[in-house]
C-alpha positions in Angstrom: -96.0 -28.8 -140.8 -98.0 -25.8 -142.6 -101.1 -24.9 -140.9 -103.5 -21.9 -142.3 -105.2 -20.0 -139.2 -107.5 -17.3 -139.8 -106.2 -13.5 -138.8 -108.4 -13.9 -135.4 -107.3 -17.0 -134.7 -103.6 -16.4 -134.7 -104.5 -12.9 -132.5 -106.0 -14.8 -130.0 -103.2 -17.8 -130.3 -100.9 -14.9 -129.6 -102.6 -13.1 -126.8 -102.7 -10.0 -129.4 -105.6 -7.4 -128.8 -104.7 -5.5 -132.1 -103.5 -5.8 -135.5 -100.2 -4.1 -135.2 -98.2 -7.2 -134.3 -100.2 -9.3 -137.0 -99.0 -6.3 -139.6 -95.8 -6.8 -138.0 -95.1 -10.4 -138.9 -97.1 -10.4 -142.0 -94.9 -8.2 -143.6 -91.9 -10.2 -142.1 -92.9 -13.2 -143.3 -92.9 -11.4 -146.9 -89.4 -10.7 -146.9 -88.1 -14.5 -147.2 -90.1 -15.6 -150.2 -89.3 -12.3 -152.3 -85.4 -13.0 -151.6 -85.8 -16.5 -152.4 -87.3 -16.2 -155.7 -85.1 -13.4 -156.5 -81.9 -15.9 -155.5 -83.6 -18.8 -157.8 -84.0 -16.0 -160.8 -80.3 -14.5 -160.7 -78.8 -11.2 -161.3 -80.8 -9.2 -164.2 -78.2 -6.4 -163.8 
């Protein structure tokens, strides 16, 4: 199941008091789609 919370919402899911977790995972999180479209497009080299 997908769910969209908002950036305060998640913090206060989380028990977080600032952003620098949120940044944290955010830029995780960005890691798996960028290596799965690069897998689906192939080598260009």
């Amino acid at each position: 199941m997908d769910v969209a919370l908002s950036e305060g919402a998640l913090m206060r899911l989380m028990g977080w008091t600032d952003r620098s977790m949120l940044d944290l995972y955010g830029k995780d999180l960005q890691v798996e789609p960028a290596f799965e479209a690069r897998c689906r497009r192939g080598n260009v080299y």
